[in-house]
PDB file of the backbone (N, CA, C, O) and the ligand in Angstrom, with CONECT records:
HET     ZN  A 101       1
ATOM      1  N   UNK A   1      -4.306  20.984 -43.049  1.00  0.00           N
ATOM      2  CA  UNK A   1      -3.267  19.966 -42.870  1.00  0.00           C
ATOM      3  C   UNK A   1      -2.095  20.561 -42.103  1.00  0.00           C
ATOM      4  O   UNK A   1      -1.733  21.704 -42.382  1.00  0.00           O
ATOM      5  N   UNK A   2      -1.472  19.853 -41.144  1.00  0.00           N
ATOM      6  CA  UNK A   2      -0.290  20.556 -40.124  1.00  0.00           C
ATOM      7  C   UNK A   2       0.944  20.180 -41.096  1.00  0.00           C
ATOM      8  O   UNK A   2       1.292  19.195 -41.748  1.00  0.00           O
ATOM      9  N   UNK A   3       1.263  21.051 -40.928  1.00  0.00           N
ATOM     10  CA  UNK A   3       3.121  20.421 -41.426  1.00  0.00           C
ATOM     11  C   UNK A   3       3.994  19.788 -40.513  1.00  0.00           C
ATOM     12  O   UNK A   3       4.566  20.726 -39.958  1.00  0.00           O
ATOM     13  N   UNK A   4       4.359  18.884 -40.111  1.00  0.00           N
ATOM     14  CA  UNK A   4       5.502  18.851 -38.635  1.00  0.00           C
ATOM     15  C   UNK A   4       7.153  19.279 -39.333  1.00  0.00           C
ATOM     16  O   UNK A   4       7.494  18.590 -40.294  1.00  0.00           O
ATOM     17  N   UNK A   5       7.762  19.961 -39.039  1.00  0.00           N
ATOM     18  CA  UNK A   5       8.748  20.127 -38.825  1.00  0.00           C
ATOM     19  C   UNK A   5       9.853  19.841 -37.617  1.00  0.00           C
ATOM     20  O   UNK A   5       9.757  20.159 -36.432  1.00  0.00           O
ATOM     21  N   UNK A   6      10.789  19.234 -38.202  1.00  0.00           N
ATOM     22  CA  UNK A   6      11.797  18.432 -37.747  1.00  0.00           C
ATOM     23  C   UNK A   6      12.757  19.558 -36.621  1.00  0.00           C
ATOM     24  O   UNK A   6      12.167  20.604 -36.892  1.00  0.00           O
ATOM     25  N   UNK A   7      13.215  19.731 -36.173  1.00  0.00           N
ATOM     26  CA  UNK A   7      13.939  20.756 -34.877  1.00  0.00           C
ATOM     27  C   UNK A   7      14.559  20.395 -34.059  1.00  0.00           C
ATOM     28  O   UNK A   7      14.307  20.817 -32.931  1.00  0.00           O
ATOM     29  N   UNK A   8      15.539  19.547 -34.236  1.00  0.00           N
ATOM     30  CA  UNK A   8      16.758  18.961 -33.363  1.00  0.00           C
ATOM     31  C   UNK A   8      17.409  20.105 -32.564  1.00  0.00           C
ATOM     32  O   UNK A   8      18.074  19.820 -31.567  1.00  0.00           O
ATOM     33  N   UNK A   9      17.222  21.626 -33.024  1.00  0.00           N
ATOM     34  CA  UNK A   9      18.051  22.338 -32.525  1.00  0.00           C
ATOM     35  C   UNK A   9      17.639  23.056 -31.564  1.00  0.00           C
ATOM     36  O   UNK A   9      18.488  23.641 -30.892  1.00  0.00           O
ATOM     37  N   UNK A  10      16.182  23.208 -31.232  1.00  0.00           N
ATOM     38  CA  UNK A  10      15.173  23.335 -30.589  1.00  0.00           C
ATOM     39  C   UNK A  10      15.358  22.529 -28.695  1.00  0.00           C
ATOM     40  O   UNK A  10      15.596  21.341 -28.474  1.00  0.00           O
ATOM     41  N   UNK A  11      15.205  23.356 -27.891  1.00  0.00           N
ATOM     42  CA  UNK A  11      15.185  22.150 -26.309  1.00  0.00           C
ATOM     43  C   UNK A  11      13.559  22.615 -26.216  1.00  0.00           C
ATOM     44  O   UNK A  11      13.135  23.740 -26.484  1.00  0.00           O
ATOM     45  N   UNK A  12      12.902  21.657 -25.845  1.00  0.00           N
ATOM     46  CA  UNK A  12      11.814  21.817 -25.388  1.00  0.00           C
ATOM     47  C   UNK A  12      11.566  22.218 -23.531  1.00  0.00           C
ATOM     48  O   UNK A  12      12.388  21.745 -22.747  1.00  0.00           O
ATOM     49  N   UNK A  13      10.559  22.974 -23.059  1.00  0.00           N
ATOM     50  CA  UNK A  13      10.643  23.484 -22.121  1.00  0.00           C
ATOM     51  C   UNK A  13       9.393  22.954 -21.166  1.00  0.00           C
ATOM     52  O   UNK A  13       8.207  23.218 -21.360  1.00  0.00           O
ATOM     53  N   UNK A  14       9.895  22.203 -20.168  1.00  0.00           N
ATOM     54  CA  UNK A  14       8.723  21.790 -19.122  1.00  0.00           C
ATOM     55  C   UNK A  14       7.670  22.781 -19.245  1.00  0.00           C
ATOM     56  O   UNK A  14       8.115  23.876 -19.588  1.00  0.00           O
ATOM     57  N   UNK A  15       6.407  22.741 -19.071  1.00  0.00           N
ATOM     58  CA  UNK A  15       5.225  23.914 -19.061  1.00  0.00           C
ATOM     59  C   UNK A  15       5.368  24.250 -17.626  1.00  0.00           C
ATOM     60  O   UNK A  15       5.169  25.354 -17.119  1.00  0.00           O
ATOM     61  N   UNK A  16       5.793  22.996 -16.949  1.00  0.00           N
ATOM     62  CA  UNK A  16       5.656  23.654 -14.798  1.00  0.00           C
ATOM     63  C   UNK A  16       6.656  23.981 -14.367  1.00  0.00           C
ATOM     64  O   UNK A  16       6.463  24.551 -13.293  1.00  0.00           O
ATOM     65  N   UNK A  17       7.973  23.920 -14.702  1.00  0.00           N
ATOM     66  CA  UNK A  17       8.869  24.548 -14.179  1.00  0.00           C
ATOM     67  C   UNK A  17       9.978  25.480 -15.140  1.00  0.00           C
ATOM     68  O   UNK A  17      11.096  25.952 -14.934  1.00  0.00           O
ATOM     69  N   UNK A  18       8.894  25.466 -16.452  1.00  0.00           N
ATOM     70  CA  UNK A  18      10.294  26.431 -17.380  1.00  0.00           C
ATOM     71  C   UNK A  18      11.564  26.173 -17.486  1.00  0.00           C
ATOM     72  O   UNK A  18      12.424  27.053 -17.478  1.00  0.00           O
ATOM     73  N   UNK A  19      11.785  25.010 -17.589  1.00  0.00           N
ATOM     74  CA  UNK A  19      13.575  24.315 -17.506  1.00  0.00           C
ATOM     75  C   UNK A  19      13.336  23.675 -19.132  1.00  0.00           C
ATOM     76  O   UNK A  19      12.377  23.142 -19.690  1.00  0.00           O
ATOM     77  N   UNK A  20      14.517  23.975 -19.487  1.00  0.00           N
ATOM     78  CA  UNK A  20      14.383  23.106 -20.830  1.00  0.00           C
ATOM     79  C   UNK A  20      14.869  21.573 -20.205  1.00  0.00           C
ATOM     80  O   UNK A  20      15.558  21.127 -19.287  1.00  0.00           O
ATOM     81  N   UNK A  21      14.107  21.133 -21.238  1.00  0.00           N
ATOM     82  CA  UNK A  21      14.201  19.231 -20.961  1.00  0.00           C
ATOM     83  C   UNK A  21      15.181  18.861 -22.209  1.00  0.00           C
ATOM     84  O   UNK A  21      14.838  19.065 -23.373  1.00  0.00           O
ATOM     85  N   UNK A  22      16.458  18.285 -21.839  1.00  0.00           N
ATOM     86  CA  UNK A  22      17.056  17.552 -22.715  1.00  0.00           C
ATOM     87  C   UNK A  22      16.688  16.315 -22.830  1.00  0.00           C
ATOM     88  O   UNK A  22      17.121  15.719 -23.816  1.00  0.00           O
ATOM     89  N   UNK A  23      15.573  15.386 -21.640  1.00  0.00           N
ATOM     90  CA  UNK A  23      15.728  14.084 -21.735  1.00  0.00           C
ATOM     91  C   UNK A  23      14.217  14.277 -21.524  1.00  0.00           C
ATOM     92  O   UNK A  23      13.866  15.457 -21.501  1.00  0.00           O
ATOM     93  N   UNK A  24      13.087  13.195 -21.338  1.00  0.00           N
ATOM     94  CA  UNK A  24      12.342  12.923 -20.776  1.00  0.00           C
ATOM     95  C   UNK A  24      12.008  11.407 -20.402  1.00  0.00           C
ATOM     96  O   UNK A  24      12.008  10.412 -21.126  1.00  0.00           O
ATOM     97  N   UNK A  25      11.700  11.558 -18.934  1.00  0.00           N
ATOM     98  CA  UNK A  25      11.834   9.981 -18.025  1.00  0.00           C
ATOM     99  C   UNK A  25      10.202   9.349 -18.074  1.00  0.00           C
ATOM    100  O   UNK A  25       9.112   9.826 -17.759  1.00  0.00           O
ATOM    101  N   UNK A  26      10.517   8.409 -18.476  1.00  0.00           N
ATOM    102  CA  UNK A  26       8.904   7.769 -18.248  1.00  0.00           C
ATOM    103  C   UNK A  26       9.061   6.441 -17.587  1.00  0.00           C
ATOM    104  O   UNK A  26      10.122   5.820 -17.521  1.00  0.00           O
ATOM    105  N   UNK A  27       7.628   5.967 -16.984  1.00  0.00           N
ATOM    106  CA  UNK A  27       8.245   5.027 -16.087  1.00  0.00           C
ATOM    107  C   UNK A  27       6.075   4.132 -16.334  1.00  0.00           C
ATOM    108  O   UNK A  27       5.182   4.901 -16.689  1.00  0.00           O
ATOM    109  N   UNK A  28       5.904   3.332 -16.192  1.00  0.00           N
ATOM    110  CA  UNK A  28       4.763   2.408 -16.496  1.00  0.00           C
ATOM    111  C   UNK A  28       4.056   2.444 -15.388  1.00  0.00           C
ATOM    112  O   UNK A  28       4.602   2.925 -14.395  1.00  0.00           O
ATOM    113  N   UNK A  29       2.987   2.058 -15.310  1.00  0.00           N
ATOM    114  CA  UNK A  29       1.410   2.036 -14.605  1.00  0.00           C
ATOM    115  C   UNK A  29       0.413   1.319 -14.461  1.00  0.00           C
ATOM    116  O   UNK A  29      -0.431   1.626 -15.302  1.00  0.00           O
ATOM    117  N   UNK A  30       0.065   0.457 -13.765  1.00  0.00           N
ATOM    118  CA  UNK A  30      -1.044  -0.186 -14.606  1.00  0.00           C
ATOM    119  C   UNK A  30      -2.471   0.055 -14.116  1.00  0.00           C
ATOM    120  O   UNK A  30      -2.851  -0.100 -12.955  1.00  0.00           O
ATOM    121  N   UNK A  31      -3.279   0.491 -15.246  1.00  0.00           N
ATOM    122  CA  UNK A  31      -4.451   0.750 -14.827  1.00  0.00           C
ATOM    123  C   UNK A  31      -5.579   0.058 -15.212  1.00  0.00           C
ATOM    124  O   UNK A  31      -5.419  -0.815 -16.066  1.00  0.00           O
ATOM    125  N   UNK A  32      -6.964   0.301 -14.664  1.00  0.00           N
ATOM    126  CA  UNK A  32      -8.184  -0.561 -14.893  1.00  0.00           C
ATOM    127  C   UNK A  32      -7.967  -0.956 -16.435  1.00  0.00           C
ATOM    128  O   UNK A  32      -7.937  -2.127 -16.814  1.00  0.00           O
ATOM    129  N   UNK A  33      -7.839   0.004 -17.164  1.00  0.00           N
ATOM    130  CA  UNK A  33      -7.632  -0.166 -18.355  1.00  0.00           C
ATOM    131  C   UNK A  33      -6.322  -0.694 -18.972  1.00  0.00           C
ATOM    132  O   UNK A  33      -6.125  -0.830 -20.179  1.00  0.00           O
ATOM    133  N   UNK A  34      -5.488  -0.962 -18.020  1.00  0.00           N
ATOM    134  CA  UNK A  34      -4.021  -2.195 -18.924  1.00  0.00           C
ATOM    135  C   UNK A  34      -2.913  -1.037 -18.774  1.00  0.00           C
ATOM    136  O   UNK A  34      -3.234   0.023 -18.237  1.00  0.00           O
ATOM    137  N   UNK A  35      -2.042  -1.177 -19.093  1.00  0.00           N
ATOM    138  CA  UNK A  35      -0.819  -0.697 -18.912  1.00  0.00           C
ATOM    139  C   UNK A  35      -0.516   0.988 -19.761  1.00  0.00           C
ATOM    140  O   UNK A  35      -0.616   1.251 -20.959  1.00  0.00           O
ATOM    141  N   UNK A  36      -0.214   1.696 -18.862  1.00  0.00           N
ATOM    142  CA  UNK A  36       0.071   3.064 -19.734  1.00  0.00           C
ATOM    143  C   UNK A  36       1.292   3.504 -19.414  1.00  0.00           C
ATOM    144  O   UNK A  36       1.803   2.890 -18.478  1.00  0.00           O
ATOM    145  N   UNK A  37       1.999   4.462 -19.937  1.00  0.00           N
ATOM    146  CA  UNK A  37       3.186   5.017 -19.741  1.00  0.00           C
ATOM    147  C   UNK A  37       2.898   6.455 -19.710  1.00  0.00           C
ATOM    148  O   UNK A  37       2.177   7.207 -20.365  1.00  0.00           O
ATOM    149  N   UNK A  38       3.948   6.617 -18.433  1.00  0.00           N
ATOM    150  CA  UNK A  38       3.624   8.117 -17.628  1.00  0.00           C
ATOM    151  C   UNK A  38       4.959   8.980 -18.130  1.00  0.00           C
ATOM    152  O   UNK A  38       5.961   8.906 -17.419  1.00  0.00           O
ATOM    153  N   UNK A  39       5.005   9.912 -19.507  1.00  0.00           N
ATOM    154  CA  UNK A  39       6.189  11.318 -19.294  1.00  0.00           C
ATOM    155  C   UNK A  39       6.248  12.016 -18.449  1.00  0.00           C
ATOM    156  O   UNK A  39       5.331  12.758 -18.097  1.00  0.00           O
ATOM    157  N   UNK A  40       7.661  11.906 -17.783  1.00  0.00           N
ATOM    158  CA  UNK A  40       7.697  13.317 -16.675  1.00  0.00           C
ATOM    159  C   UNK A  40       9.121  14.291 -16.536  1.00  0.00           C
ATOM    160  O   UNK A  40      10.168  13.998 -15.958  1.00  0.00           O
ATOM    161  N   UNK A  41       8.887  15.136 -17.031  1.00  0.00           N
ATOM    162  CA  UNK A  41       9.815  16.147 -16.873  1.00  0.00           C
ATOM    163  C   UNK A  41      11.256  15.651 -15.510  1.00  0.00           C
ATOM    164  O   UNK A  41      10.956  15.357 -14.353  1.00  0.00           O
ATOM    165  N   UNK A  42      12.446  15.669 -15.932  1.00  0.00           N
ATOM    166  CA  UNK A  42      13.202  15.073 -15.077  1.00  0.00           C
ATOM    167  C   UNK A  42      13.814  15.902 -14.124  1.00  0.00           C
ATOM    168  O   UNK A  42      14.595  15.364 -13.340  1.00  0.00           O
ATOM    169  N   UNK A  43      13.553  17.444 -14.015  1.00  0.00           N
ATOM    170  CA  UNK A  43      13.460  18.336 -13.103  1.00  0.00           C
ATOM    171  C   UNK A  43      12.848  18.533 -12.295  1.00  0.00           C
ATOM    172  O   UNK A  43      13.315  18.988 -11.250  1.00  0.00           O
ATOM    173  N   UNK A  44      11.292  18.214 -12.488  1.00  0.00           N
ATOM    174  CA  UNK A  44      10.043  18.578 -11.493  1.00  0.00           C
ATOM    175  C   UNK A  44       9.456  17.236 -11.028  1.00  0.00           C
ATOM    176  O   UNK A  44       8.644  17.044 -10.123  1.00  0.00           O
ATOM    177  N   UNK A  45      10.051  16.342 -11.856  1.00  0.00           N
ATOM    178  CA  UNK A  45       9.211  15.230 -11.807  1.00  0.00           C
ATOM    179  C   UNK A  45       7.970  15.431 -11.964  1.00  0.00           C
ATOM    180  O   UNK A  45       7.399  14.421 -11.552  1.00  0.00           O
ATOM    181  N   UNK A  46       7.188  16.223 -12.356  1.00  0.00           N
ATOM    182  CA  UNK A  46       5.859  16.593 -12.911  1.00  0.00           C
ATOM    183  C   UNK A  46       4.893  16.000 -14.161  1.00  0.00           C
ATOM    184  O   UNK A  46       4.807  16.530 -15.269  1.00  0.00           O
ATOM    185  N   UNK A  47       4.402  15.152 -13.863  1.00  0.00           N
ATOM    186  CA  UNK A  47       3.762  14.574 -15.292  1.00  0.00           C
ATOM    187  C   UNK A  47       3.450  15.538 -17.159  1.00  0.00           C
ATOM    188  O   UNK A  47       2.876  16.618 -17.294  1.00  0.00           O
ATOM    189  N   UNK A  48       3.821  15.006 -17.854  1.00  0.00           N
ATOM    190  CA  UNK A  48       4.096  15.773 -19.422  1.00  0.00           C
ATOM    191  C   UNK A  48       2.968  15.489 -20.279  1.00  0.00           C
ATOM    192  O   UNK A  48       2.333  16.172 -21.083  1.00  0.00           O
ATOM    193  N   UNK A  49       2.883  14.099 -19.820  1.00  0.00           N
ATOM    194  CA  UNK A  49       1.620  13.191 -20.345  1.00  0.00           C
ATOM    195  C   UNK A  49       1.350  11.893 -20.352  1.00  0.00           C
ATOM    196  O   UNK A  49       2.358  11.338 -19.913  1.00  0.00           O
ATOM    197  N   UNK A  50       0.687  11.250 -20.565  1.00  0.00           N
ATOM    198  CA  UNK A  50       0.427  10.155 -20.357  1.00  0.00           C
ATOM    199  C   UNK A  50       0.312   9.197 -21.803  1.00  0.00           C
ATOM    200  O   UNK A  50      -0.289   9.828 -22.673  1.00  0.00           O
ATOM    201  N   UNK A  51       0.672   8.069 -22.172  1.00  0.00           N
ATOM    202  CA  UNK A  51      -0.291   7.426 -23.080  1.00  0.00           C
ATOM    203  C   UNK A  51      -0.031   5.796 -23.535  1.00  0.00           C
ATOM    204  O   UNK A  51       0.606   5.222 -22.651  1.00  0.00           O
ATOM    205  N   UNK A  52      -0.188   5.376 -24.083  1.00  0.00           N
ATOM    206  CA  UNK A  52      -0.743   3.672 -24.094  1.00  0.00           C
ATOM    207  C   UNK A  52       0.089   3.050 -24.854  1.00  0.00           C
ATOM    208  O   UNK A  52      -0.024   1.825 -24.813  1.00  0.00           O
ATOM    209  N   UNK A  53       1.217   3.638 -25.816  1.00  0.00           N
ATOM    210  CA  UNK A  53       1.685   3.255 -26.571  1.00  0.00           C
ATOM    211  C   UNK A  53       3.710   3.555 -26.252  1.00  0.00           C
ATOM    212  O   UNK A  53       4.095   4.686 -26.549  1.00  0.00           O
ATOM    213  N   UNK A  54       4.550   2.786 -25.823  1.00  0.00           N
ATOM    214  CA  UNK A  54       5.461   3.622 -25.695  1.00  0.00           C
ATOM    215  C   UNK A  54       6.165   4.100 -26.886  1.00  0.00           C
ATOM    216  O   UNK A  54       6.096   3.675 -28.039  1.00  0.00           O
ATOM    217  N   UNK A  55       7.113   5.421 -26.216  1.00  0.00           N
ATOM    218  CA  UNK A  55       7.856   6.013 -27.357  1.00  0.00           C
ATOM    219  C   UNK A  55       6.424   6.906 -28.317  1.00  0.00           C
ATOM    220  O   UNK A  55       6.800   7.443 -29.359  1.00  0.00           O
ATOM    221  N   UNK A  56       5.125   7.021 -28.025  1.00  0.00           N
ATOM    222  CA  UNK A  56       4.423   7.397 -28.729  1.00  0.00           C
ATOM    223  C   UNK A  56       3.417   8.559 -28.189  1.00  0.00           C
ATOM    224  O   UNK A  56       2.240   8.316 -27.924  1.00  0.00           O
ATOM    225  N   UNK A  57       4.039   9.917 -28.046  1.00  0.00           N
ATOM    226  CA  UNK A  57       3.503  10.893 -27.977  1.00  0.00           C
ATOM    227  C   UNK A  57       2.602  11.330 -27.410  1.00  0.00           C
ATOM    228  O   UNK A  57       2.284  12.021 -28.377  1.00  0.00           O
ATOM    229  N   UNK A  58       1.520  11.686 -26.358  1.00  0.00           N
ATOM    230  CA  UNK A  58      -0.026  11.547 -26.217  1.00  0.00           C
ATOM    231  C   UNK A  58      -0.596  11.135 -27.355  1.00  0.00           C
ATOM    232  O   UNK A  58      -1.374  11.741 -28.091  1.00  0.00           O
ATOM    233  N   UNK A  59      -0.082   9.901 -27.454  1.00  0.00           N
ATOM    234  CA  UNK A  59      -1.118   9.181 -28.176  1.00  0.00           C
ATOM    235  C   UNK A  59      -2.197   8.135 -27.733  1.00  0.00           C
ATOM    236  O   UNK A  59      -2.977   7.665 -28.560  1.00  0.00           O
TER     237      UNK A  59
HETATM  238 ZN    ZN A 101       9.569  20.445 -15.050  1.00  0.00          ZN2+
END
């Protein structure tokens, strides 16, 4: 079982350009499969992840 722990104090760090991300920009898509939402690092503009649900994680 994972534990998640909470870490507000924590900046998370783009994987492609090593910048910590205070924000992350997402912006919509629509594909064969219906509408997805694209995370992207607001430095590199580099995709973070993708997923189907907004506000919801690679999920
Ligand atoms: Zn980046």
């Amino acid at each position: 079982m994972l534990k998640s722990v909470q870490k507000e104090d924590v900046t998370p760090v783009c994987p492609h350009c090593e910048r910590g991300v205070s924000e992350i920009w997402f912006r919509t898509i629509e594909t064969m499969l219906g509408k997805r939402y694209v995370y992207m690092c607001p430095s590199c503009k580099k995709v973070l992840g993708v997923t189907h649900r907004k506000g919801f994680w690679m999920g």
